[in-house]
C-alpha positions as CSV (number, residue, x, y, z in Angstrom):
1,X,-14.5,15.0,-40.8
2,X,-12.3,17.9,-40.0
3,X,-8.4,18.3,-40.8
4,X,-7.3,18.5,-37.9
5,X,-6.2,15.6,-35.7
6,X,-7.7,15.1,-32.2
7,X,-6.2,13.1,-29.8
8,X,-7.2,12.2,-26.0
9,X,-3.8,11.1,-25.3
10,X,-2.7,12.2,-21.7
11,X,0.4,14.6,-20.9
12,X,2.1,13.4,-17.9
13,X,2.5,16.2,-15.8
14,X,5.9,15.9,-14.0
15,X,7.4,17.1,-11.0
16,X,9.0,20.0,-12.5
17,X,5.3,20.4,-14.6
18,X,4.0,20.9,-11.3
19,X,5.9,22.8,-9.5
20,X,6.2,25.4,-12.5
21,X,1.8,25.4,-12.2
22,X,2.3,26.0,-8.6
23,X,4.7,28.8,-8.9
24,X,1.9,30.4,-11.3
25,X,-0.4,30.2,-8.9
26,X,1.7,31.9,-6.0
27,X,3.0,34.7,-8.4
28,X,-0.7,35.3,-9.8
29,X,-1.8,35.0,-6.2
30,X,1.1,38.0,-5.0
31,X,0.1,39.8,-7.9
32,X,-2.9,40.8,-7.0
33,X,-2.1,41.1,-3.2
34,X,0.7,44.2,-4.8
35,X,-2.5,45.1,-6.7
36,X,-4.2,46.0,-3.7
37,X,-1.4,47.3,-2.0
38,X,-0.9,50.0,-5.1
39,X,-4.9,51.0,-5.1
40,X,-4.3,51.7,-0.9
41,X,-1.0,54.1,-1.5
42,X,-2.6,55.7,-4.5
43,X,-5.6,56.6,-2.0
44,X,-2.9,57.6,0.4
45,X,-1.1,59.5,-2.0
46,X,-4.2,61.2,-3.4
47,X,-5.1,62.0,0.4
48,X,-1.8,63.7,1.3
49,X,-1.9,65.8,-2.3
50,X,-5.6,66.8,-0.7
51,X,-3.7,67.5,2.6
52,X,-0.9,69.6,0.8
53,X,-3.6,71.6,-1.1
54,X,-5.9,72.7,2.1
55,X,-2.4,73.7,4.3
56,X,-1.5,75.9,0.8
57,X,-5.3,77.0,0.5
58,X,-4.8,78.0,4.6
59,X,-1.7,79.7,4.8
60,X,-1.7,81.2,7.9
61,X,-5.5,81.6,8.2
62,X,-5.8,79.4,11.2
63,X,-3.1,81.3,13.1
64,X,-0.4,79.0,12.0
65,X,-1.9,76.3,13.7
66,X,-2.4,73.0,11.8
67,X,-3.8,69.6,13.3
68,X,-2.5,66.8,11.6
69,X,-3.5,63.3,12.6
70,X,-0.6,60.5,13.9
71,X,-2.4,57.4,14.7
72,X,-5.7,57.6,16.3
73,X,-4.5,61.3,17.8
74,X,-4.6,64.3,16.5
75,X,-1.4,66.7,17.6
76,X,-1.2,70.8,17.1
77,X,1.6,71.6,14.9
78,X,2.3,75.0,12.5
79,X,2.6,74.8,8.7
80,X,6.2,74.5,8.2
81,X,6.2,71.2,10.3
82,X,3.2,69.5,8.8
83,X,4.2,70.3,5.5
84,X,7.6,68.8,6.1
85,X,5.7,66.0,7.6
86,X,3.4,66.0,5.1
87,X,6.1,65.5,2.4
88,X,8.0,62.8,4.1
89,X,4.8,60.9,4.5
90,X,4.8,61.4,0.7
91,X,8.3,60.4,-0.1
92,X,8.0,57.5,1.7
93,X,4.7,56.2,0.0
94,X,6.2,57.1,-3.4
95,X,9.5,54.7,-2.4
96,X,6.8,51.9,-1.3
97,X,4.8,52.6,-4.8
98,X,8.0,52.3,-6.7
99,X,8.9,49.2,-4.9
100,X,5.5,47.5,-5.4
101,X,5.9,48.3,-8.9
102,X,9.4,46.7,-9.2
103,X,7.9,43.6,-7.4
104,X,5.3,43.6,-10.0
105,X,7.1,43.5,-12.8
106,X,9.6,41.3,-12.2
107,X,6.6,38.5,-11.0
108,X,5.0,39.6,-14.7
109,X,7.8,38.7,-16.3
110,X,8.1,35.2,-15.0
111,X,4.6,34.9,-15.5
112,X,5.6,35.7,-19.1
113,X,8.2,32.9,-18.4
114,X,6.3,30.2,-16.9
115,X,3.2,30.5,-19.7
116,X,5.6,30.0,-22.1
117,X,7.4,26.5,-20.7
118,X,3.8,25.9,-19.5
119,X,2.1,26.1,-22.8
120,X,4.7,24.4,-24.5
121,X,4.7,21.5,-22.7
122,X,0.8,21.3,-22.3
123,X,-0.5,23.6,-25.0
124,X,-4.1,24.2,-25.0
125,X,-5.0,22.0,-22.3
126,X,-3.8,23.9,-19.5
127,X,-5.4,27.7,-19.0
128,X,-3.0,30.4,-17.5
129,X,-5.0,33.2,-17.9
130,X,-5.4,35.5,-15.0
């Protein structure tokens, strides 16, 4: 016989209950959608830094001439225009990164908040883990 008590009474999950379980599932659910959205700016990030480096690694070899790509087409410009486009592109993906990580952390933090009412009221027979 062990010391511990067992019981198979039945928490009433409530309303409130409920609504707090599907909020979890919403937030864990836009969590990983902002996951995704991070991994494809960091590629896009990581592919302008590349960009940056072959335009410095050029400099002026291709007769200041650069292609850069806009949409599906591919449009003649010289350096000092595709490196300012180039860092605007960049700028802009770093504001969207930060913004995503904002996001993030303030859906982590009532995360935080939910598993605690959660587990409170239900304790180990509910599983938040994500």
């Amino acid at each position: 016989m062990s010391g511990f008590a067992e019981t198979d009474e039945a928490i009433e999950v409530r309303r409130e209950d409920q609504e707090r379980i599907n909020e979890f599932g919403r937030n864990t659910n836009r969590l990983n959608e902002l996951e995704d959205d991070k991994k494809k700016l960091r590629q896009e990030l990581d592919n302008l830094e590349d960009a940056e480096q072959e335009i410095m690694l050029a400099d002026g070899d291709e007769e200041d001439a650069t292609c850069i790509s806009v949409g599906g087409t591919f449009v003649v410009s010289d350096e000092d225009h595709v490196e300012e486009f180039l860092n605007r592109k960049r700028d802009v993906c770093s504001a969207e990164f930060d913004k995503l990580n904002d996001e993030m952390g303030s859906l982590s933090a009532r995360q935080s908040e939910l598993k605690s009412l959660l587990y409170a009221r239900f304790g180990s027979n509910i599983n938040l883990e994500t």
